[in-house]
C-alpha positions as CSV (number, residue, x, y, z in Angstrom):
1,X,-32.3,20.1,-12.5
2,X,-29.1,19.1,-14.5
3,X,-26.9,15.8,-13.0
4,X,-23.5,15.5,-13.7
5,X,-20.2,12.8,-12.3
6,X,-17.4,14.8,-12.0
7,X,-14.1,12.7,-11.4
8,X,-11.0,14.5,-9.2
9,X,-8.4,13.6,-6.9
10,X,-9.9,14.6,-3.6
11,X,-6.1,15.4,-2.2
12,X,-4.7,17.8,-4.7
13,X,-6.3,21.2,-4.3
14,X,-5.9,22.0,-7.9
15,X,-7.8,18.6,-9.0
16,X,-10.7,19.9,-6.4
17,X,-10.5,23.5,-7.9
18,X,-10.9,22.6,-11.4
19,X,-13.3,20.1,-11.0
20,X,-15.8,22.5,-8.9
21,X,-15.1,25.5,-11.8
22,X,-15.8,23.1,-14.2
23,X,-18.8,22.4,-12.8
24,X,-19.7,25.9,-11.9
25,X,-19.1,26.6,-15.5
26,X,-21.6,23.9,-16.8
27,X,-24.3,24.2,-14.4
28,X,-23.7,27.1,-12.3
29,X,-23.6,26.7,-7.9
30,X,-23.9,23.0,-7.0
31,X,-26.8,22.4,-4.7
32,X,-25.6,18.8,-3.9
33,X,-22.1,17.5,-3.1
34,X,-22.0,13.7,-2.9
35,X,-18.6,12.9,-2.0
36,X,-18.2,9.3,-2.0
37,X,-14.2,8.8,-1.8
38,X,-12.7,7.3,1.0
39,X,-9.6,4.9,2.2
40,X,-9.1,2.5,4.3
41,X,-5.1,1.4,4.1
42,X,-5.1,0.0,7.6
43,X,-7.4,-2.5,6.9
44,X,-6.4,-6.2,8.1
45,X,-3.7,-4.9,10.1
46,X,-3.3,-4.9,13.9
47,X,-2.0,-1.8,14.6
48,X,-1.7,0.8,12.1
49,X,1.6,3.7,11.8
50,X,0.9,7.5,12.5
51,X,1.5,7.7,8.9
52,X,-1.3,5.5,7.8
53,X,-3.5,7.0,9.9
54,X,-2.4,10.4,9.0
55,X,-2.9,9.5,5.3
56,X,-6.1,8.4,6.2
57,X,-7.9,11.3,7.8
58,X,-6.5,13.6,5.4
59,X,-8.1,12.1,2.7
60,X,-11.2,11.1,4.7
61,X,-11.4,14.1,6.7
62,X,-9.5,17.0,5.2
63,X,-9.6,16.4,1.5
64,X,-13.4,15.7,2.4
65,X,-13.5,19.5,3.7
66,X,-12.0,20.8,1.0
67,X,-14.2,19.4,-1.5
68,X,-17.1,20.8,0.5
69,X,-15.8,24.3,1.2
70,X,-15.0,24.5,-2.8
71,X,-18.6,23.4,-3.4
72,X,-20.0,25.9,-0.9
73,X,-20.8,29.8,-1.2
74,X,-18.6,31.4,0.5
């Protein structure tokens, strides 16, 4: 089994699509997907705006999913 880091920004689809060629390209179907980004921008704060909260499930939600259904078979 072959290990490799491969650094992307988790919100731009392209960023996700190269990275999981790249990788397809090197080592063939990933069996593993650690995805270990995350944001927390409402931190310390009493009440956070829809667009902070937005912001933050679309990166740790969405942009999670699309990492994930890039990695997968289809």
């Amino acid at each position: 089994m072959s290990v490799a880091g491969q650094q992307l920004h988790i919100d731009d689809p392209a960023s996700v699509a190269r990275a999981m060629a790249d990788v397809g390209y090197h080592h063939g179907r990933p069996e593993i997907l650690v995805n270990n980004a995350g944001i927390a921008i409402d931190r310390g704060q009493t009440a956070a705006s829809f667009e902070q909260v937005r912001t933050t499930l679309d990166t740790n939600l969405m942009a999670t999913w699309r990492c994930y259904t890039a990695a997968s078979p289809r």
